[in-house]
VOGU-3710 file (C-alpha; in Angstrom, 3 decimals, decimal comma):
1> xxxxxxxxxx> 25,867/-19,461/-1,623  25,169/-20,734/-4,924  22,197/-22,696/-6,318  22,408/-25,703/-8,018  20,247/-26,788/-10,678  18,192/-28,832/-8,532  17,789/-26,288/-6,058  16,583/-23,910/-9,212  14,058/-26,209/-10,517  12,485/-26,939/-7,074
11> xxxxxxxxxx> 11,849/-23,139/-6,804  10,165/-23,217/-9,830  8,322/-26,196/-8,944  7,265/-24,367/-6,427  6,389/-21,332/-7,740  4,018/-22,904/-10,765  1,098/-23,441/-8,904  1,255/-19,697/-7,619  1,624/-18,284/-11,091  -1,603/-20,438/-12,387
21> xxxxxxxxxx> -3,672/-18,593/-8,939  -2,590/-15,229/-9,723  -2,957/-15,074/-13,307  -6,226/-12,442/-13,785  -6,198/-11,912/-10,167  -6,236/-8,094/-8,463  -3,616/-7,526/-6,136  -3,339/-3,940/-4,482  0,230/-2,797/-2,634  0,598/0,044/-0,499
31> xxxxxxxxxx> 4,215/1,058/-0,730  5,975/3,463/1,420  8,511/3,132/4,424  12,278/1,816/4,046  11,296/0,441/0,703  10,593/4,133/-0,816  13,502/5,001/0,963  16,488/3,169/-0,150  17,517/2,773/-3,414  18,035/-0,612/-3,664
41> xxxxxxxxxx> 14,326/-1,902/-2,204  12,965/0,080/-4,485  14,616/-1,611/-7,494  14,227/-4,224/-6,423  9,975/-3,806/-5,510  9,354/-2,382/-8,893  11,366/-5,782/-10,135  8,660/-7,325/-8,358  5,665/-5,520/-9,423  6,856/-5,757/-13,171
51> xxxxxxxxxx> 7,178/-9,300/-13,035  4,354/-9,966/-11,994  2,440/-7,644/-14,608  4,252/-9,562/-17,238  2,764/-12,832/-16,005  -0,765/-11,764/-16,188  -1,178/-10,365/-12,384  -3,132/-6,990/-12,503  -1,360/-5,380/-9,842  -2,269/-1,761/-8,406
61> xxxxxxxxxx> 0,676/0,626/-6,343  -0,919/3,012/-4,396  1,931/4,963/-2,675  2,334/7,742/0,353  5,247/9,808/0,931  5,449/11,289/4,287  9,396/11,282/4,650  9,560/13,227/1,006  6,941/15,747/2,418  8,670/16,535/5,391
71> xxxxxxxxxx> 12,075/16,902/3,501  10,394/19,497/1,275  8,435/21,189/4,360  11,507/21,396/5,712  13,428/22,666/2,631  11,011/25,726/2,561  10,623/26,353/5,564  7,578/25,223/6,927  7,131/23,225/10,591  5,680/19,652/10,178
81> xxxxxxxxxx> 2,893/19,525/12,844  0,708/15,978/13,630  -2,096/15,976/15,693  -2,712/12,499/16,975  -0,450/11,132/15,035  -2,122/12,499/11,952  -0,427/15,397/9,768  -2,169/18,845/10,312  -2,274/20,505/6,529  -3,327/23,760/6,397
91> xxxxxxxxxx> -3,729/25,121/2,607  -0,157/25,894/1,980  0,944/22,299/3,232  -1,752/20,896/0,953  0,188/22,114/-2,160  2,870/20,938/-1,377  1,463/17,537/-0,711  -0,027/17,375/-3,594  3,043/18,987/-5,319  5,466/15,988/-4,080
101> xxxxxxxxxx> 2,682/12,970/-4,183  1,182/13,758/-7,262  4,328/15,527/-9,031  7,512/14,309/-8,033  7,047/10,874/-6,292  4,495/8,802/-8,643  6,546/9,833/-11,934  9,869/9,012/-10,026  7,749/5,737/-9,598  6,294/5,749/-13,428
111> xxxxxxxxxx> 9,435/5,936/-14,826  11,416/3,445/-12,297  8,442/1,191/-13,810  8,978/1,839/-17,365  12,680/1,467/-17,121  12,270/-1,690/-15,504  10,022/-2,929/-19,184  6,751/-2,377/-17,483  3,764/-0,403/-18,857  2,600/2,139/-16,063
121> xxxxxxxxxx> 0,445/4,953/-16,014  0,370/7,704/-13,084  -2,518/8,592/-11,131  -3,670/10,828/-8,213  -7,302/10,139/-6,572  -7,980/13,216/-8,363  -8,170/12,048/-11,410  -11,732/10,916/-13,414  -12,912/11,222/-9,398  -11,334/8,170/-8,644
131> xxxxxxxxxx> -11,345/9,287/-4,855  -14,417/11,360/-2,821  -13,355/12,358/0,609  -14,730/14,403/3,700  -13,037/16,593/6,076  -11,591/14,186/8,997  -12,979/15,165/12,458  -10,106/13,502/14,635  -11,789/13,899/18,353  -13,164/17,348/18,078
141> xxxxxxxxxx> -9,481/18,075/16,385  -9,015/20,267/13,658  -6,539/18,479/11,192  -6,991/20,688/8,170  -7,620/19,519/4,697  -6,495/15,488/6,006  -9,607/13,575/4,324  -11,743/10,456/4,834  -12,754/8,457/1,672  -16,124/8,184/1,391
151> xxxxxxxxxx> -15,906/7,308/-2,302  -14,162/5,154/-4,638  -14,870/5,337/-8,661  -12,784/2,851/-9,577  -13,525/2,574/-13,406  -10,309/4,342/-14,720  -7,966/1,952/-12,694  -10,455/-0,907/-14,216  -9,747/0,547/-17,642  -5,759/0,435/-17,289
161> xxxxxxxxxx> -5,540/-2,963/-15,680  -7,383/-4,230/-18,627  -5,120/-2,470/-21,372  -2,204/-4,202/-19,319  -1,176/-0,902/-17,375  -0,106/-0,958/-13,813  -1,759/2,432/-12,100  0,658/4,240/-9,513  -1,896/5,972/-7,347  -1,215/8,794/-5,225
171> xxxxxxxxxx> -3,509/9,258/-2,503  -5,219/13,226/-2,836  -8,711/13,410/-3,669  -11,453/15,110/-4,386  -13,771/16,645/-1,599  -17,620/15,253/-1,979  -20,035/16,802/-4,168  -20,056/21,134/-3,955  -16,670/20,894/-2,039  -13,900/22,443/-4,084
181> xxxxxxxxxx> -10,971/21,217/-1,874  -8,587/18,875/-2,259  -7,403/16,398/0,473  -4,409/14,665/1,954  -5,702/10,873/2,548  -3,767/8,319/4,685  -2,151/6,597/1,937  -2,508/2,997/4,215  -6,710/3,359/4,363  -6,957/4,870/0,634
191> xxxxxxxxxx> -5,286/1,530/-0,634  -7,676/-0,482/1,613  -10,467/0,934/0,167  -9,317/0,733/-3,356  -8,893/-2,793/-2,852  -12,629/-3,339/-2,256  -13,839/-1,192/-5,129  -11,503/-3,395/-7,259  -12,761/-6,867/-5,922  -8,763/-7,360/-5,466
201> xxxxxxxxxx> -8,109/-10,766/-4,069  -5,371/-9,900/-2,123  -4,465/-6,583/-0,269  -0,011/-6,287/0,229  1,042/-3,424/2,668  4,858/-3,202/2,528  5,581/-1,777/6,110  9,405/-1,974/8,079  8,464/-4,224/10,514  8,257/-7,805/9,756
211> xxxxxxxxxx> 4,762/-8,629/10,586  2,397/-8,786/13,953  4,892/-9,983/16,354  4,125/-11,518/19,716  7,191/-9,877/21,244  8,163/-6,369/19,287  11,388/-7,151/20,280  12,177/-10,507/18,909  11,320/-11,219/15,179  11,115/-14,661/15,856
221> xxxxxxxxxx> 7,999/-14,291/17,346  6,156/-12,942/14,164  2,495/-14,822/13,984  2,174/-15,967/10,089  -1,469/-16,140/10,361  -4,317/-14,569/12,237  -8,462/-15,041/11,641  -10,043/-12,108/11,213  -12,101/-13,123/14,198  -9,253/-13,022/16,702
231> xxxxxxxxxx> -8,343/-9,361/15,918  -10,078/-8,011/18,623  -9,243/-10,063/21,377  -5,178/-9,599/20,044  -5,829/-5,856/20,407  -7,441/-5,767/23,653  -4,401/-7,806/25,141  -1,882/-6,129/23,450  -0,365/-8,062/21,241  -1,560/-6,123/18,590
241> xxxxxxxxxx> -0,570/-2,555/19,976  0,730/1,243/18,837  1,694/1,768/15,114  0,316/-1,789/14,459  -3,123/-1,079/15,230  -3,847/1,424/12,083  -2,039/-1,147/9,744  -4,408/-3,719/11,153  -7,617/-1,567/10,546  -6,992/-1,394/7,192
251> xxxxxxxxxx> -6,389/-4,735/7,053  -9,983/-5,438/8,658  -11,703/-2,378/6,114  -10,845/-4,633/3,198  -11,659/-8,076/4,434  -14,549/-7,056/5,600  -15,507/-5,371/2,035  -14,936/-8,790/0,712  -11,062/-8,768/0,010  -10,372/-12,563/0,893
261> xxxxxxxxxx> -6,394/-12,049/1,634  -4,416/-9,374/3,197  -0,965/-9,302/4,161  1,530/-6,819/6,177  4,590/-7,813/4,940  8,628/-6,310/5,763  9,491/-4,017/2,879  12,700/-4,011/4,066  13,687/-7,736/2,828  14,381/-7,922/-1,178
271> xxxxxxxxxx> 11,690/-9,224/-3,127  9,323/-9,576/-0,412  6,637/-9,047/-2,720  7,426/-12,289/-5,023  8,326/-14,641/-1,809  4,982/-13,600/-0,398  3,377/-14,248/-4,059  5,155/-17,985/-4,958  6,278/-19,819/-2,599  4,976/-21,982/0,548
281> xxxxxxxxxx> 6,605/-20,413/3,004  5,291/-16,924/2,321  6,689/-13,876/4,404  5,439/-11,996/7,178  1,875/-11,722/8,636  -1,536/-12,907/6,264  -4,776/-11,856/7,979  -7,940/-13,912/6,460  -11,449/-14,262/6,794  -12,241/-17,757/7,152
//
């Protein structure tokens, strides 16, 4: 269906108070799932990001890649193995971790940015120590080099967003002080974190699922807001259950580091991103602390 001009202008409309809030604001996106996946979504989310650069948003991408890394496991030969739910990386696995997040994914990324007229700069939590992590302890479980941040020196993302870049973070860091190794970091709580070190006003996971939804099974049932306050009680009763629950947590680490917004949102729909950003009727699930 086509828009007419009045239609057009009343999306503007719309979208001008939006512009005015975000302009000089942080925002921080975890991007992975479906969107990483297909070809089109991810045009169409570095559209997004891009955009909103131009306009004056500082926006940070901090990305995983677990379908990549268990194409390339697989490619060489090597079994994926999770232990609760969490990816067991022994040394060799670690390289190639590193090998696809830091290597091939965030300059596929870079370069879809550039392409698209944006200025973007790749980074791993390597780099200037932007992340510190510890050996994760998963229930007396031995994960192998899968990490915990415990630190976030966020002054070379700082630096970029204020020369105009747009950082692509990959999530491998640094082990703490004396320890040499380097560690795979859930790419969901990295971003969280990062979010808090950057005073970011709003926190954007792109996910394949539309939102918290009362019934998993019927998407008209998503809940488009939820007080941080009644996350507990939503857990304990189920509504908020299985794959949600991590998603959540993170959601929870950065409000309650001070991040006033967060938002799980369905990568799967085009420009998600920029409905979720300016207009009234938003997209998917906003968790808040008041």
């Amino acid at each position: 269906m086509e828009l007419s001009n009045n239609d057009w202008s009343k999306i503007l409309v719309e979208a001008l108070p939006y512009f005015k809030q975000w302009v000089g604001k942080i925002v921080v996106v975890k991007y992975g799932g479906n969107a990483m996946l297909n070809e089109e979504l991810k045009q169409a989310v570095m559209e997004d990001i891009v955009l909103l650069n131009t306009i004056g948003v500082h926006v940070v991408l901090v990305h995983g890649g677990g379908p990549e890394i268990n194409a390339m496991l697989e490619r060489v030969g090597k079994e994926s193995k999770f232990v609760n739910g969490l990816r067991y990386t022994d040394e060799e696995t670690m390289e190639i971790v590193q090998m696809v997040l830091t290597g091939k994914l965030n300059k596929d990324i870079v370069g879809i940015l550039l392409q698209q007229g944006g200025k973007a700069v790749g980074l791993s939590g390597v780099d200037s120590g932007l992340l510190r992590a510890r050996k994760i302890d998963k229930n007396g479980a031995d994960l192998g080099f899968v990490g915990d941040v415990t630190e976030v020196h966020p002054e070379i993302v700082t630096s970029l967003l204020n020369q105009g870049f747009i950082p692509v973070i990959s999530t491998v860091a640094l082990g703490e002080q004396g320890d040499t190794a380097r560690y795979n970091i859930n790419a969901d709580t990295a971003a969280a974190k990062i979010a808090v070190a950057l005073h970011a006003e709003k926190f954007v996971q792109l996910t394949n699922v539309p939102g918290v939804l009362r019934d998993v099974n019927d998407p008209t049932t998503l809940i488009k807001r939820i007080a941080r306050e009644a996350i507990p009680s939503m857990i304990a009763t189920g509504i908020i259950s299985s794959g949600m629950i991590p998603k959540i947590e993170c959601c929870l680490e950065a409000l309650k580091g001070g991040v006033p917004r967060t938002h799980i949102i369905d990568g799967r729909v085009p420009h998600s991103l920029l409905i979720e950003m300016f207009s009234d009727r938003g997209i998917g699930t906003m968790l808040m602390n008041e």
